[in-house]
N, C-alpha and C positions, 0 to 999 in steps of 0.2 A: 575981446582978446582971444588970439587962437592958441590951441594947445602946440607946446612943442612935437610931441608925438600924439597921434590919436592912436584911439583904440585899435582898430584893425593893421596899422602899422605895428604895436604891441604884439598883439596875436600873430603875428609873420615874424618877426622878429623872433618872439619865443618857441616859433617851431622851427626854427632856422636852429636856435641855439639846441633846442630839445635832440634835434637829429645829429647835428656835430656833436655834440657829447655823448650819445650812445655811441655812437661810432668809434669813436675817440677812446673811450671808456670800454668798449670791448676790446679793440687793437690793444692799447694799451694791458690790460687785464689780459689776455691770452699770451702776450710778449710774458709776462711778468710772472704769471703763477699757469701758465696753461689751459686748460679747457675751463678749470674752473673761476678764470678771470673773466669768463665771457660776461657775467654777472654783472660786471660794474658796467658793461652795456647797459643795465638795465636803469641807470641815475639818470638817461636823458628821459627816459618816458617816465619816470618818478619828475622831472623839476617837469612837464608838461601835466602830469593830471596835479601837479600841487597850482601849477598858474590857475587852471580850470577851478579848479577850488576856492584860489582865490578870489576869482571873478567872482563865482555867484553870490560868496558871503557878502561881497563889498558891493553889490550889484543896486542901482536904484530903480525902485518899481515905485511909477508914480501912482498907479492903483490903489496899490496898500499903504503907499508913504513910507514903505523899510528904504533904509541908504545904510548901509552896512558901513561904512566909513567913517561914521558919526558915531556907532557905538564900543566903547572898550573890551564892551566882551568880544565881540568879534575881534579885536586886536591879540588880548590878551588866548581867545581860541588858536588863534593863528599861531601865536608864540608857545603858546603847551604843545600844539599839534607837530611843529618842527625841531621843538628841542626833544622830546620823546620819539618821533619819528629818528631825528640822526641819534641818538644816545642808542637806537634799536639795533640803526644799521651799522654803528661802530661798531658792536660789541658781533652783530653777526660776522660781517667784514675780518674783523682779527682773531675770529674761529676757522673763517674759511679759509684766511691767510697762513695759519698755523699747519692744515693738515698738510702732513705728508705722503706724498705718492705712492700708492702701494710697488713695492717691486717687485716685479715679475721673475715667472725662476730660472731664467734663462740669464739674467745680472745676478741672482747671486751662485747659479752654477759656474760663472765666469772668475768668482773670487778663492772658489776650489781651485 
């Protein structure tokens, strides 16, 4: 039986998506809070080194006989690694979201 996707289609696939979403995610992020939106550019190259990740945990080496697919800690590592990874990055996200722009004294010479 053949796969509907193979691997190296994956791997294109997820750098195709990796580059649209920084891109995406900075455009957006600078539209939206300004310089310091450029950041959320930074969630395409976060979902590309978590694919990378995923491959090697899940990866079979017939040498050693590891298949990373078969065992629950790897499953269950993968699920602490991403729900603490995004629980990180909300909480960073809605501090950087929160500051306010310093004003400069030329806007509030202006309210004189």
């Amino acid at each position: 039986m053949q796969e509907l996707i193979s691997p190296a289609q994956s791997a294109t696939l997820v750098l195709l998506v990796s580059i649209i979403v920084a891109l995406g995610g900075a455009i957006w992020g600078y539209r939206v809070l300004d310089k310091r939106g450029l950041l959320a550019g930074l969630s395409g190259v976060l979902v590309y080194a978590l694919w990378q990740a995923h491959k090697y945990v899940t990866r079979l080496d017939a040498q050693s006989g590891y298949f990373g697919l078969d065992k629950l800690s790897v499953l269950l590592g993968e699920v602490v690694a991403v729900v603490v990874l995004g629980a990180t990055l909300g909480v960073l996200w809605s501090k950087i979201s929160r500051l306010k722009p310093k004003e400069n004294e030329d806007n509030a010479t202006d309210l004189l």
